[in-house]
VMD Tcl script that builds the backbone (N, CA, C; Angstrom):
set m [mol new atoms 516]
animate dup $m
set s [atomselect $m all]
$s set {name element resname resid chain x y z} {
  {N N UNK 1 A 25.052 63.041 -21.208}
  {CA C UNK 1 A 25.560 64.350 -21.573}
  {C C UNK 1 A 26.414 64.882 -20.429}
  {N N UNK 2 A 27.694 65.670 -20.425}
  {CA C UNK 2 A 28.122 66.343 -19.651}
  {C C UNK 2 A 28.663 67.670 -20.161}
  {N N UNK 3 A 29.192 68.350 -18.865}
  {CA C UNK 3 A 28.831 69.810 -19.353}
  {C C UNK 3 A 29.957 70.427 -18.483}
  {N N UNK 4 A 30.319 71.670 -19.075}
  {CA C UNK 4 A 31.954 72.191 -18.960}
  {C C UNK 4 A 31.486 73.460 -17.273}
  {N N UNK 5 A 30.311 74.024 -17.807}
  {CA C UNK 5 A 29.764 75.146 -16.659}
  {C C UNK 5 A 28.510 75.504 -16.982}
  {N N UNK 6 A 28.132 76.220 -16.571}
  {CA C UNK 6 A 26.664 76.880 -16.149}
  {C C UNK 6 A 26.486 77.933 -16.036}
  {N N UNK 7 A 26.546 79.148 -16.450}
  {CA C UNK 7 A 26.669 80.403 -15.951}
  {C C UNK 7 A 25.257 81.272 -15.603}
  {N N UNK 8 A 25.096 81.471 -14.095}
  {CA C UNK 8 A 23.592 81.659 -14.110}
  {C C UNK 8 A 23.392 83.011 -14.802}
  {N N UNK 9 A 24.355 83.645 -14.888}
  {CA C UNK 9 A 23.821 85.355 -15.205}
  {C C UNK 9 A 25.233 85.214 -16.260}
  {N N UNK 10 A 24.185 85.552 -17.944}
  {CA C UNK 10 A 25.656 85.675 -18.562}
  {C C UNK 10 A 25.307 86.905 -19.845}
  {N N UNK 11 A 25.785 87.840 -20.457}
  {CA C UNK 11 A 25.500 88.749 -20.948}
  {C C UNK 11 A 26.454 88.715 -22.499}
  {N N UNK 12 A 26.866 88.095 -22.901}
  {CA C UNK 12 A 27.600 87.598 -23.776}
  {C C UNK 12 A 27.205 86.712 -24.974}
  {N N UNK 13 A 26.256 86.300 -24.219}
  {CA C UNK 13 A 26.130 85.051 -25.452}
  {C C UNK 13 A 24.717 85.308 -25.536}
  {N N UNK 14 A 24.144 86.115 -26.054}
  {CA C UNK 14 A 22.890 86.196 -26.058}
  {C C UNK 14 A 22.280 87.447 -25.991}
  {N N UNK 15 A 20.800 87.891 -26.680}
  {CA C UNK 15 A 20.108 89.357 -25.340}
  {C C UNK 15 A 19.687 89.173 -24.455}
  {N N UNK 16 A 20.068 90.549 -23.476}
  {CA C UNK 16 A 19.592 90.411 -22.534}
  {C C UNK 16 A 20.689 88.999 -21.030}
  {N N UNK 17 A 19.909 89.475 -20.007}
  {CA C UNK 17 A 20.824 88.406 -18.892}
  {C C UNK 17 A 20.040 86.865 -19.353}
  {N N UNK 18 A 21.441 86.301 -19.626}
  {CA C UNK 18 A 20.619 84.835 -19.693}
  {C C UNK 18 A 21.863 83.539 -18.702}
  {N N UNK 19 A 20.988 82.489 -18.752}
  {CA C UNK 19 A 21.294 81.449 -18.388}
  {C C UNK 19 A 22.306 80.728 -19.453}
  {N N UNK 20 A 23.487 80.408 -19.315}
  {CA C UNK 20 A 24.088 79.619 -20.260}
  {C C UNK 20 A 24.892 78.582 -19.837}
  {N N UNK 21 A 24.756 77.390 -20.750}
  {CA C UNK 21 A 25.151 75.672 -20.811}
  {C C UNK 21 A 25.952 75.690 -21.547}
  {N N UNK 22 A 27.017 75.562 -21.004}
  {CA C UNK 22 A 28.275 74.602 -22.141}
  {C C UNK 22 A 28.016 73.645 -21.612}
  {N N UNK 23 A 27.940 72.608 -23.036}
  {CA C UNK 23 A 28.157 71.431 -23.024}
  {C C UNK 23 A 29.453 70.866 -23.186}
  {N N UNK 24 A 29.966 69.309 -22.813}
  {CA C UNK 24 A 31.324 69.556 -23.573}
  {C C UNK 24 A 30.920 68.467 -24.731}
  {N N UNK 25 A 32.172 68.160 -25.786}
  {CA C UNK 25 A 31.812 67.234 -27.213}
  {C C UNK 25 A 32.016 68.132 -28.352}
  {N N UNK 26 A 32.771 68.379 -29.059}
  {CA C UNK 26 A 32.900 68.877 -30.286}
  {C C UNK 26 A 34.088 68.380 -31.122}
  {N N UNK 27 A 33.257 67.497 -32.313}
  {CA C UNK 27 A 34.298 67.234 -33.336}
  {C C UNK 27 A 34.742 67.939 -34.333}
  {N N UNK 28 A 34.381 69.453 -34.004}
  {CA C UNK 28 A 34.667 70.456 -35.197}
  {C C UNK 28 A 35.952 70.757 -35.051}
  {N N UNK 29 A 37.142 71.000 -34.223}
  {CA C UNK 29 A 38.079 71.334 -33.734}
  {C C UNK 29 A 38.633 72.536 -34.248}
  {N N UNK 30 A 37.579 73.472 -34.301}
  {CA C UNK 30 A 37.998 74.786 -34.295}
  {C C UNK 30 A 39.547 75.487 -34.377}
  {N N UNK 31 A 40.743 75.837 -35.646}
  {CA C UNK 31 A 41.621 76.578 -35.144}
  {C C UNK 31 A 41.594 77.568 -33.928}
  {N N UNK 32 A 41.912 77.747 -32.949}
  {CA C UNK 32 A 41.751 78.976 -32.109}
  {C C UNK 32 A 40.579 78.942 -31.649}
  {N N UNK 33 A 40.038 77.757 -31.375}
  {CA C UNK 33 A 38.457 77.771 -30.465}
  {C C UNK 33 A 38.797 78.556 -29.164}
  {N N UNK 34 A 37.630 79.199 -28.983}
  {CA C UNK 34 A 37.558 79.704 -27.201}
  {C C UNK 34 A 37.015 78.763 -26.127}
  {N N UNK 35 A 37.142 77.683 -26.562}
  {CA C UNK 35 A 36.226 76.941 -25.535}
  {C C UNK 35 A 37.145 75.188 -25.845}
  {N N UNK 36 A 38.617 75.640 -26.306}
  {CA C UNK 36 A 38.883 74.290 -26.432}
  {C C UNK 36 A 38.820 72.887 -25.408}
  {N N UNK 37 A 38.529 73.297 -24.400}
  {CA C UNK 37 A 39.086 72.304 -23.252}
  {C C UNK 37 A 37.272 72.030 -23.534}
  {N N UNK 38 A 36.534 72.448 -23.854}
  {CA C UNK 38 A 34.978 71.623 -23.774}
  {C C UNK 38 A 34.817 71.019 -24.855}
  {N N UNK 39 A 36.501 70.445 -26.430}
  {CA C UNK 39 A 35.904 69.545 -27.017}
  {C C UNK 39 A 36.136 68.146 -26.808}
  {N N UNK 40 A 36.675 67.827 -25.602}
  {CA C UNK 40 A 36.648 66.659 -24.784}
  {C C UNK 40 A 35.197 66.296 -24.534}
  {N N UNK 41 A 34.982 65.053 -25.514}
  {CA C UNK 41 A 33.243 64.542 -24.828}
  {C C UNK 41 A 33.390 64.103 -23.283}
  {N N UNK 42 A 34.539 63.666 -22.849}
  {CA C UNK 42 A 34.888 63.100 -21.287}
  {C C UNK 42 A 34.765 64.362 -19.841}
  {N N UNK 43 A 35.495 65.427 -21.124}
  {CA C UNK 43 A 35.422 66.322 -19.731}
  {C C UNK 43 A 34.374 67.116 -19.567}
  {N N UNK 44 A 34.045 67.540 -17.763}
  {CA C UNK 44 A 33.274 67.994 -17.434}
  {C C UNK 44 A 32.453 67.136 -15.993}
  {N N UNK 45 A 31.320 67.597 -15.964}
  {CA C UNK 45 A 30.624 67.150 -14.942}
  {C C UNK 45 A 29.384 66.190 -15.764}
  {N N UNK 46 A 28.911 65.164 -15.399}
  {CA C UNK 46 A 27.872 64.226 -15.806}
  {C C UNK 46 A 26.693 64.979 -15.394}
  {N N UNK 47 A 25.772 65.158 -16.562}
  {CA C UNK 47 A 24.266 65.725 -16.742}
  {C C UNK 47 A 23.141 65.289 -15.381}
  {N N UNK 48 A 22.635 65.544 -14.261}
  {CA C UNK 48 A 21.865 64.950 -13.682}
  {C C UNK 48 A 20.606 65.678 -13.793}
  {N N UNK 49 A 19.442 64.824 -13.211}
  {CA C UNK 49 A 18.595 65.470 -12.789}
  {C C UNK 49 A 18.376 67.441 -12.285}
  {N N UNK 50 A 19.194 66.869 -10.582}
  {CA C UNK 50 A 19.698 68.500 -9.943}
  {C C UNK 50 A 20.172 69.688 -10.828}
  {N N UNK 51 A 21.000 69.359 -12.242}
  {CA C UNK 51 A 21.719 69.963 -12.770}
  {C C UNK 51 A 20.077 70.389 -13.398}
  {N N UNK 52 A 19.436 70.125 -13.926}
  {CA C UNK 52 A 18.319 70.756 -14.834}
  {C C UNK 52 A 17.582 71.358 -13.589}
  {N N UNK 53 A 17.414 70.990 -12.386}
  {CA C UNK 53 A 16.642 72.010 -11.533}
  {C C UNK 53 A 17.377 72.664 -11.396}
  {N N UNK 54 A 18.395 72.832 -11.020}
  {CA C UNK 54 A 19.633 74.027 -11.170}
  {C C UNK 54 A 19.266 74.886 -12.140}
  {N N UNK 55 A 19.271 74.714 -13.408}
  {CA C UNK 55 A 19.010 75.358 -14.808}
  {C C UNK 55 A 17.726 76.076 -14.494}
  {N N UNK 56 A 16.615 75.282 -14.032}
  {CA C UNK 56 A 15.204 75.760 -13.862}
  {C C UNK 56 A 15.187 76.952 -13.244}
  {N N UNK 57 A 15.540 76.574 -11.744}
  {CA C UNK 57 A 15.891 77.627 -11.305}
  {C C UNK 57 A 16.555 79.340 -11.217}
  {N N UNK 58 A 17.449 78.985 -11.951}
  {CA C UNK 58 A 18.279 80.148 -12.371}
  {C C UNK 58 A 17.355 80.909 -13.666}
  {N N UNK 59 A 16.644 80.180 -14.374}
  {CA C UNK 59 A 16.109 80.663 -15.681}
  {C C UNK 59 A 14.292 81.189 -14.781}
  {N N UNK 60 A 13.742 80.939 -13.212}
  {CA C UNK 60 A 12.697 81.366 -12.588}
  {C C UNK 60 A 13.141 83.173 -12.301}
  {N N UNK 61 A 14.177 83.719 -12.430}
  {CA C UNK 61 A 14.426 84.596 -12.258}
  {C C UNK 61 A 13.661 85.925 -13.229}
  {N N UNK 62 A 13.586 87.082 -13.238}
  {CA C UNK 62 A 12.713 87.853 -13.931}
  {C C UNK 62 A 13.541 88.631 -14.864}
  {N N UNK 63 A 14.503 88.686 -14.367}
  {CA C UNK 63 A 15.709 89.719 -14.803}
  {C C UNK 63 A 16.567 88.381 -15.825}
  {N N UNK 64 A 16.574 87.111 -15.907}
  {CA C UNK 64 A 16.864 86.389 -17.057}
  {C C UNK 64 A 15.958 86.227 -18.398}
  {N N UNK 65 A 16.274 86.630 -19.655}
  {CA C UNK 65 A 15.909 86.644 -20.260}
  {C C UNK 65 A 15.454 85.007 -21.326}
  {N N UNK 66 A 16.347 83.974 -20.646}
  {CA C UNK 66 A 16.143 83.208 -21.233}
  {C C UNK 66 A 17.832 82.008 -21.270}
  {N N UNK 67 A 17.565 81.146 -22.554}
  {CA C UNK 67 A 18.582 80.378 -21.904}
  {C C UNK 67 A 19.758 80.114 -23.305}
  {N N UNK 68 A 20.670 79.847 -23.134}
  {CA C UNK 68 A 21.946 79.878 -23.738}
  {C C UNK 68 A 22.660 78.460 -24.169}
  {N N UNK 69 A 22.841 77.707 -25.363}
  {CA C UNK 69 A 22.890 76.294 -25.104}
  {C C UNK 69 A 24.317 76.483 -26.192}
  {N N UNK 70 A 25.529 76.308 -25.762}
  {CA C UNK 70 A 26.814 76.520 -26.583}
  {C C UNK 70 A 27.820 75.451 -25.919}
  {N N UNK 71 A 29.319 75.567 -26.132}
  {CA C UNK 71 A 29.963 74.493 -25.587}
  {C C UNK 71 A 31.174 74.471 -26.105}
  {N N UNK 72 A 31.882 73.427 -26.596}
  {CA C UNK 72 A 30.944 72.235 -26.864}
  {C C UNK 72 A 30.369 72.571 -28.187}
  {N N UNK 73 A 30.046 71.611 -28.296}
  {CA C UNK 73 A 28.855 71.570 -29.695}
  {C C UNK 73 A 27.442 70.967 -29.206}
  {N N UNK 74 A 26.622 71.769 -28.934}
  {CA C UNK 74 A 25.307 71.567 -28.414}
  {C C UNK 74 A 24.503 70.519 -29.849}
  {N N UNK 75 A 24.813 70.622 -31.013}
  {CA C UNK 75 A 24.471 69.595 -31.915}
  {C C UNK 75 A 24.925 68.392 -32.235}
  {N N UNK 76 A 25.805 67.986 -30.947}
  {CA C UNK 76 A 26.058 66.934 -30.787}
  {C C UNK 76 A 26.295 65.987 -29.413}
  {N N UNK 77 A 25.067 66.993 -28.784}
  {CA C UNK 77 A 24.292 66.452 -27.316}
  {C C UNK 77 A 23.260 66.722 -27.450}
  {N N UNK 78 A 22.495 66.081 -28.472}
  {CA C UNK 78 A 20.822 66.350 -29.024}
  {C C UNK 78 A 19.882 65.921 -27.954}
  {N N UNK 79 A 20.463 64.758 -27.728}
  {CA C UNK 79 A 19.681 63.560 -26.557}
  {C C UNK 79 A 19.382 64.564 -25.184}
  {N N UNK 80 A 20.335 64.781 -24.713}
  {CA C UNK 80 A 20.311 65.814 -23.503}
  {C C UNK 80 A 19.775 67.128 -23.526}
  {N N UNK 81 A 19.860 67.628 -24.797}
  {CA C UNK 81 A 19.399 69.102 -24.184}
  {C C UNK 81 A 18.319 69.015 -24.667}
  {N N UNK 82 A 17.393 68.132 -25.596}
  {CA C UNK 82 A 16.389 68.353 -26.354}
  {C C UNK 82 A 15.362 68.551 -24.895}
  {N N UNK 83 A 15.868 67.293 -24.100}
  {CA C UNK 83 A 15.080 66.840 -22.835}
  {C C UNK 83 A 15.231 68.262 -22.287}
  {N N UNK 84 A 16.431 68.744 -22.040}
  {CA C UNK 84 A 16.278 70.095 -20.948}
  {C C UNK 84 A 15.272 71.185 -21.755}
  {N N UNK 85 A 15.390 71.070 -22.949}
  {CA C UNK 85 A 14.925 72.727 -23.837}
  {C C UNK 85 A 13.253 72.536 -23.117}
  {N N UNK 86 A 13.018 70.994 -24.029}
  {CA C UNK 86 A 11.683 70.625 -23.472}
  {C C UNK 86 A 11.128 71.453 -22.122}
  {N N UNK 87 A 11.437 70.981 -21.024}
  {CA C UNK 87 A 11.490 71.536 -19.831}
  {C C UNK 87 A 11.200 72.901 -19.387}
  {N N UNK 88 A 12.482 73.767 -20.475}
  {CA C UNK 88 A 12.450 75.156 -20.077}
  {C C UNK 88 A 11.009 75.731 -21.020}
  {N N UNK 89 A 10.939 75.247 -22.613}
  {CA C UNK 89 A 9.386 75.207 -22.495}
  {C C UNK 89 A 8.589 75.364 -21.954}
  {N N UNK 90 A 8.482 74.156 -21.264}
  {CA C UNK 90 A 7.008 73.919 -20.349}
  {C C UNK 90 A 7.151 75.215 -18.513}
  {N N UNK 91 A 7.780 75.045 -18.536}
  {CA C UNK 91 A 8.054 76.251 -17.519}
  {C C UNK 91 A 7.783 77.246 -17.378}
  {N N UNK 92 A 8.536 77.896 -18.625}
  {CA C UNK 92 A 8.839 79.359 -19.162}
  {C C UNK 92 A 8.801 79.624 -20.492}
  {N N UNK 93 A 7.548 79.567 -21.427}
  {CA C UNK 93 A 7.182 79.675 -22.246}
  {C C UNK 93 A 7.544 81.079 -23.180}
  {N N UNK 94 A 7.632 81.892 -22.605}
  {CA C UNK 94 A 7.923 83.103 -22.744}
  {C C UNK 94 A 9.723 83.714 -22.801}
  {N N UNK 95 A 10.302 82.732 -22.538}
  {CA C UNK 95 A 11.879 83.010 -22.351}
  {C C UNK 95 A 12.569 81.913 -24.037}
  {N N UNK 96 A 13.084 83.129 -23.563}
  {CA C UNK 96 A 13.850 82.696 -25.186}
  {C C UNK 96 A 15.354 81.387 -25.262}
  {N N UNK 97 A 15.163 80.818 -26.199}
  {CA C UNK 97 A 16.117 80.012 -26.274}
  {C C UNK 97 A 17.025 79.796 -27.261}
  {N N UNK 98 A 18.075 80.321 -26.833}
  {CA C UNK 98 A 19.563 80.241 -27.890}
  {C C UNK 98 A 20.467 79.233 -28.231}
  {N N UNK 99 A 21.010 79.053 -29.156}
  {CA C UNK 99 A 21.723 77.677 -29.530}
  {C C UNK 99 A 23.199 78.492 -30.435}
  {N N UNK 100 A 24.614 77.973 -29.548}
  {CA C UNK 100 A 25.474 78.217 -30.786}
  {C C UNK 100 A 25.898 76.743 -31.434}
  {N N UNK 101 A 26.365 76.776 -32.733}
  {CA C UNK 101 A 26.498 75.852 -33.331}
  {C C UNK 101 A 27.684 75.723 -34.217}
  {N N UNK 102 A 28.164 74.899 -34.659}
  {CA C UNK 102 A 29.346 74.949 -35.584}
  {C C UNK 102 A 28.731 74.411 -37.003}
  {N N UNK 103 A 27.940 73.733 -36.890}
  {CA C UNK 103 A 27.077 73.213 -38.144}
  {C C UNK 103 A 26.340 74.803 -38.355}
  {N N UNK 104 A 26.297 74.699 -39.339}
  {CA C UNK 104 A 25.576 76.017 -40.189}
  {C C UNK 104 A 23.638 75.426 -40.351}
  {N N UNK 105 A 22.866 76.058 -40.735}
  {CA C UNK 105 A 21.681 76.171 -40.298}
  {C C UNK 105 A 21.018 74.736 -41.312}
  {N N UNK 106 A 22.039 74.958 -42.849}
  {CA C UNK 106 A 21.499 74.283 -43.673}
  {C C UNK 106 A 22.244 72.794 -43.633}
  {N N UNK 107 A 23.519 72.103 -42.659}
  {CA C UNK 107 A 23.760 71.639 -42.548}
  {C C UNK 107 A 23.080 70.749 -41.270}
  {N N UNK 108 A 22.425 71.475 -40.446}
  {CA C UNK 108 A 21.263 71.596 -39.310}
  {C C UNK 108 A 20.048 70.825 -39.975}
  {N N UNK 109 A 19.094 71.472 -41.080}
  {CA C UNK 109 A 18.195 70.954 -41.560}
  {C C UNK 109 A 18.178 69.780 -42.038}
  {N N UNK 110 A 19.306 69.497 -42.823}
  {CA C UNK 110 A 19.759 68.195 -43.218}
  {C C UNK 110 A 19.914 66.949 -41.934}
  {N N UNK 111 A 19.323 66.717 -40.842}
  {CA C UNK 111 A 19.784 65.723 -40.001}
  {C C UNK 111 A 18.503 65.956 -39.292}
  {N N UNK 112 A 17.679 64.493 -39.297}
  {CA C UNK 112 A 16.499 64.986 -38.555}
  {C C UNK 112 A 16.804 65.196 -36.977}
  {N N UNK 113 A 17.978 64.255 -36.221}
  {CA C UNK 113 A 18.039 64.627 -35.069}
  {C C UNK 113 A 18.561 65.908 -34.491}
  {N N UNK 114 A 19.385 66.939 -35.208}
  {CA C UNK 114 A 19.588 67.746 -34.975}
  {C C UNK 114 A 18.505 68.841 -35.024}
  {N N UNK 115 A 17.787 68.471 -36.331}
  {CA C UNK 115 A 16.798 69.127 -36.660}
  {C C UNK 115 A 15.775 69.796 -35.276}
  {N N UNK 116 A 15.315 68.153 -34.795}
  {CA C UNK 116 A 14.827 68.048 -33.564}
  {C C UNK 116 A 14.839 69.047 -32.719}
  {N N UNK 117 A 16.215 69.158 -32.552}
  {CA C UNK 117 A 16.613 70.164 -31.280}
  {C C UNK 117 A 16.706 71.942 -31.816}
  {N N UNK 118 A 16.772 71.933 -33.050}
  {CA C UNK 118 A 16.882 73.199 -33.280}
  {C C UNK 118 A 15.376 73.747 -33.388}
  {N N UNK 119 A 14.691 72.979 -33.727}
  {CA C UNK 119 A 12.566 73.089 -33.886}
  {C C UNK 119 A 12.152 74.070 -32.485}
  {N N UNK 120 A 12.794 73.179 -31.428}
  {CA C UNK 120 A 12.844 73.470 -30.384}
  {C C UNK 120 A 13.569 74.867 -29.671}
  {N N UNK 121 A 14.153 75.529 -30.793}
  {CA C UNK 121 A 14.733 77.128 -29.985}
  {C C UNK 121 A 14.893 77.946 -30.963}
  {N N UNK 122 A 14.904 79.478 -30.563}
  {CA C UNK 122 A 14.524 80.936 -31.409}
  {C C UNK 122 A 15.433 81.088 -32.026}
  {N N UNK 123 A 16.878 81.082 -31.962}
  {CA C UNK 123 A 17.767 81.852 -32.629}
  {C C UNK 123 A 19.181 80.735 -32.602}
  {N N UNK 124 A 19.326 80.916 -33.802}
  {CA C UNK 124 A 20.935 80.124 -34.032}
  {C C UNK 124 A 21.522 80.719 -34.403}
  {N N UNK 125 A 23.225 80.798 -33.552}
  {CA C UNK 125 A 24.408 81.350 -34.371}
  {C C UNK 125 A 25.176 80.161 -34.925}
  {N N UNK 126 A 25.070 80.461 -36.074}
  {CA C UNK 126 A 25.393 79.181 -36.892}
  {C C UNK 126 A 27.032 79.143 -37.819}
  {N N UNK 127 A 27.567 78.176 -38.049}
  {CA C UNK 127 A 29.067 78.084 -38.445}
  {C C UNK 127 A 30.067 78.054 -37.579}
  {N N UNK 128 A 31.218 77.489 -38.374}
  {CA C UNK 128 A 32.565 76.673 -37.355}
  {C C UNK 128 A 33.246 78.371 -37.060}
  {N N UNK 129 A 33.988 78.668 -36.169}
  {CA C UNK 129 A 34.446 79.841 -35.754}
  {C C UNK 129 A 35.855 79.828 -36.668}
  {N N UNK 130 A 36.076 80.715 -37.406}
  {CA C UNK 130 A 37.498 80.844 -38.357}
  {C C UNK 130 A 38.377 82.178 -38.238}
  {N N UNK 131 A 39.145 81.832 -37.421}
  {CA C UNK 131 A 40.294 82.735 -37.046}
  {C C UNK 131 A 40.936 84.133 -37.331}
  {N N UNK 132 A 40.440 83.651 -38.956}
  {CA C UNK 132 A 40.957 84.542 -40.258}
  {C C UNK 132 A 39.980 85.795 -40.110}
  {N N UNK 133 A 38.590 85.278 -40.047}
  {CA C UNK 133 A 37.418 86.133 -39.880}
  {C C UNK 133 A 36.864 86.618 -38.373}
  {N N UNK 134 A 37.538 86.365 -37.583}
  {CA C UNK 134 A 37.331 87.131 -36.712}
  {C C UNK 134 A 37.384 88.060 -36.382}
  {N N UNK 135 A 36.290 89.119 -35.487}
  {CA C UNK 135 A 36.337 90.454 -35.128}
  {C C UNK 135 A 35.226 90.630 -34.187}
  {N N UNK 136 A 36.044 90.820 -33.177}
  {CA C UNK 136 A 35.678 91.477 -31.915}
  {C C UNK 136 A 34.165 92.640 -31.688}
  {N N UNK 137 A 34.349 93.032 -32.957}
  {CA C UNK 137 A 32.991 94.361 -33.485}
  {C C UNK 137 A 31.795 93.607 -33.356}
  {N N UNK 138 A 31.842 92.356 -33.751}
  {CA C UNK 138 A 30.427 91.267 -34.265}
  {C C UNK 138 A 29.627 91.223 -33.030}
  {N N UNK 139 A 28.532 91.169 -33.167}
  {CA C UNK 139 A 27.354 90.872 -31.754}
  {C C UNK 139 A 27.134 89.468 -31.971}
  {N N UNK 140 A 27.469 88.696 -30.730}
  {CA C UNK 140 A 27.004 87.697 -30.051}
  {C C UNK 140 A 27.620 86.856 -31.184}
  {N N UNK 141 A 28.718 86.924 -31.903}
  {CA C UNK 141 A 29.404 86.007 -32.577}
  {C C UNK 141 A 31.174 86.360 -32.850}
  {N N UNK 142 A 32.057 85.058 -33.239}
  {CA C UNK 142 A 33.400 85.636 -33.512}
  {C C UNK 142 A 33.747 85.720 -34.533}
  {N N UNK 143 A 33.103 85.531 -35.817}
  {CA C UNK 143 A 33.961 85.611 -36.846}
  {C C UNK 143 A 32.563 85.570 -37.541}
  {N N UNK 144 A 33.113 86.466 -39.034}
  {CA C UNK 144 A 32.129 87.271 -40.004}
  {C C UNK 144 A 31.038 86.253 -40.458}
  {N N UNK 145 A 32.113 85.287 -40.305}
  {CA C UNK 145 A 31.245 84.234 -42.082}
  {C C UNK 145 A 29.924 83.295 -40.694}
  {N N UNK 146 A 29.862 83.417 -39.560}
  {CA C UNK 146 A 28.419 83.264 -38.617}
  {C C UNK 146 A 27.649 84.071 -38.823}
  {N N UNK 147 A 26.341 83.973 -38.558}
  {CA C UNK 147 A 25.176 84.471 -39.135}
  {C C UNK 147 A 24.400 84.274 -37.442}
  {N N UNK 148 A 23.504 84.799 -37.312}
  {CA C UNK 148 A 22.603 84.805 -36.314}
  {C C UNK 148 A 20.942 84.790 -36.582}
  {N N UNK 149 A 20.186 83.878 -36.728}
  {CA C UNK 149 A 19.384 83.284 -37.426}
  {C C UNK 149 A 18.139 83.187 -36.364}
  {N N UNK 150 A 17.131 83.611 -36.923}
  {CA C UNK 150 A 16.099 84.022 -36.335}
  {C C UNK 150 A 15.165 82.242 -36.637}
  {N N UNK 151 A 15.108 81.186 -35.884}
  {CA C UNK 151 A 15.206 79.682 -36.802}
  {C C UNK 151 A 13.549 79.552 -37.092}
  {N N UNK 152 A 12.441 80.170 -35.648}
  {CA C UNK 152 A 10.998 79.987 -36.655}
  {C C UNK 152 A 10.876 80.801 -37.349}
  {N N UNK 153 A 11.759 81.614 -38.112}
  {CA C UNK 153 A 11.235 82.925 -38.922}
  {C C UNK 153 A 11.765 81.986 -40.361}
  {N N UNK 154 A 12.856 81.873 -40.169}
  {CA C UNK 154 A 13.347 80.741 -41.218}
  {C C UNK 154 A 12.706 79.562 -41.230}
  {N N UNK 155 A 12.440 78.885 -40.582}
  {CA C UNK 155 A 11.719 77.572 -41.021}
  {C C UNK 155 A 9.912 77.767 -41.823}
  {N N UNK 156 A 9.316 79.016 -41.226}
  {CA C UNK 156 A 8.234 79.148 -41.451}
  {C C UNK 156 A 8.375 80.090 -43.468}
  {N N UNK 157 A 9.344 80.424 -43.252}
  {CA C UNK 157 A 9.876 81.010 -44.645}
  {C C UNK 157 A 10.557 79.846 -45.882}
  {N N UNK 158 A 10.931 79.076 -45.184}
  {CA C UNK 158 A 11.750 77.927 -46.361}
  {C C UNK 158 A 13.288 78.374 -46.481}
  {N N UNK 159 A 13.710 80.179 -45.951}
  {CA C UNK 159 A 15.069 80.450 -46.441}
  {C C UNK 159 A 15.440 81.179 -44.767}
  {N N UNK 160 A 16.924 81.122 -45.173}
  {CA C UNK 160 A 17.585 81.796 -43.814}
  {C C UNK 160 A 16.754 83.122 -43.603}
  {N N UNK 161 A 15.876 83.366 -42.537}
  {CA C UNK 161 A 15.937 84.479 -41.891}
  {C C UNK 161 A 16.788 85.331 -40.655}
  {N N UNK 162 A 17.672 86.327 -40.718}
  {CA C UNK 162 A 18.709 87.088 -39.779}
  {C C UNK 162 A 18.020 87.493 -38.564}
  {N N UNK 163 A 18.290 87.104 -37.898}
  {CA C UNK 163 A 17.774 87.844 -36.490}
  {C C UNK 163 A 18.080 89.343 -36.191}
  {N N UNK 164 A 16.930 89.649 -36.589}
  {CA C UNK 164 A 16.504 91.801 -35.995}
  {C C UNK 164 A 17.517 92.082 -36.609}
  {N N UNK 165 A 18.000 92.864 -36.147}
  {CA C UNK 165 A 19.367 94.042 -36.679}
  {C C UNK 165 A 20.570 93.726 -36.152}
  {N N UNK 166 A 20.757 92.703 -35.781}
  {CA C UNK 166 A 21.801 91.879 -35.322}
  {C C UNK 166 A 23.198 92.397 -36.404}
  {N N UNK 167 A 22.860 91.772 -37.988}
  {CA C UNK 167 A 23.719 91.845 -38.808}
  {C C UNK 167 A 23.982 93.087 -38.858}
  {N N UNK 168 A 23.292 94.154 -38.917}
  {CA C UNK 168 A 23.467 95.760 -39.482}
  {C C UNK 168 A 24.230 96.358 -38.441}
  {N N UNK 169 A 24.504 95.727 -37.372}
  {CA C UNK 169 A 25.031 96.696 -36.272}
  {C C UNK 169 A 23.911 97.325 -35.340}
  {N N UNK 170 A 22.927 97.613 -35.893}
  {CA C UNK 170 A 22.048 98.324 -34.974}
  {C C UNK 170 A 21.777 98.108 -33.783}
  {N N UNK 171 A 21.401 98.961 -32.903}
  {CA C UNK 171 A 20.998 98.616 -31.329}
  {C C UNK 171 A 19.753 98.407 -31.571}
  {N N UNK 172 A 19.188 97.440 -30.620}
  {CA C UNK 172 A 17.848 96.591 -30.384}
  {C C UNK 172 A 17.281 97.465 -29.330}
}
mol reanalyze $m
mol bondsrecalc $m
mol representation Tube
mol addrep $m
C-alpha cells in the first residue's frame, strides 16, 4: 500500500480533530476529483511499519477524535488498511473510524473483501464525487447524491442507516 499524506490534525473530513490517510489507487476517475494526483496506485510514499506507529501515535492524542481513511480509494487498499484499522482498534477502542469511498455502501456489501474492511469502521461517505452535484453547503461530503452512513447501524438493520443529523443540516 502507499499513501499520498497523513494529516495529524484534520477537521474536514470527519467530527471532531481527526487523524487522516490518503491512500493513493483509484480507478474511479472522478470528473473534477480533489485528490487527483492520489489516483496514481505508484504515487506516493510505500506503507511501512513506522508509518502505522506514526498513525498510532498521532491518533494517542486526547483532543483526536479518531481516524480518517480517504485518498485514493481506501476500497481498493483493503490489504493495508484492514491491518492498520485492526491496530487502531486494539489501541483505541473508543475512537472512531471513518472511511470515504467511491463505491456506494451497497456496492461495498456486495464484495466480501471490501466488506471486510468496512465491518471494521463507524461511518461511510459513500459514492463517486459528481461535479454536477456538488455543493460546498454539504457536511463532510462534495456532492448531493453521497450519503454519510452510520455502517453498524446499517448492517445491524439490513438497510442504509444516515449518520445523526448529518443529512438535515443540523448541528451535532
Amino acid at each position: 500500500m502507499r499513501y499520498g499524506q497523513i494529516r495529524q490534525y484534520d477537521i474536514a473530513n470527519g467530527e471532531g480533530i481527526r487523524t487522516s490517510v490518503f491512500v493513493t489507487g483509484c480507478t474511479h476517475k472522478c470528473p473534477a476529483c480533489f485528490n487527483e494526483e492520489y489516483q496514481d496506485f505508484t504515487a506516493g510514499q510505500l506503507w511501512t511499519e513506522e508509518t502505522t506507529a506514526e498513525v498510532l501515535r498521532y491518533l494517542s492524542g486526547p483532543e483526536v477524535a479518531g481516524l480518517t481513511l480517504l485518498g485514493g480509494e481506501p476500497m481498493q487498499n483493503v490489504n493495508g488498511l484492514r491491518s492498520l484499522v485492526r491496530r487502531v482498534r486494539e489501541e483505541y477502542p473508543l475512537k472512531s473510524v471513518w472511511v470515504y469511498s467511491g463505491y456506494t455502501f451497497e456496492e461495498i456489501l456486495a464484495d466480501e473483501e471490501r466488506l471486510s474492511l468496512l465491518r471494521l469502521c463507524d461511518v461511510l461517505v459513500d459514492g463517486r464525487f459528481v461535479n454536477a452535484l456538488r455543493d460546498p453547503a454539504l457536511r463532510f461530503r462534495g456532492s448531493s447524491n453521497q450519503r454519510v452512513i452510520d455502517i453498524p447501524g446499517s448492517l445491524a438493520a439490513g438497510e442504509i442507516v444516515l449518520h445523526r443529523d448529518i443529512h438535515t443540516g443540523e448541528t451535532m
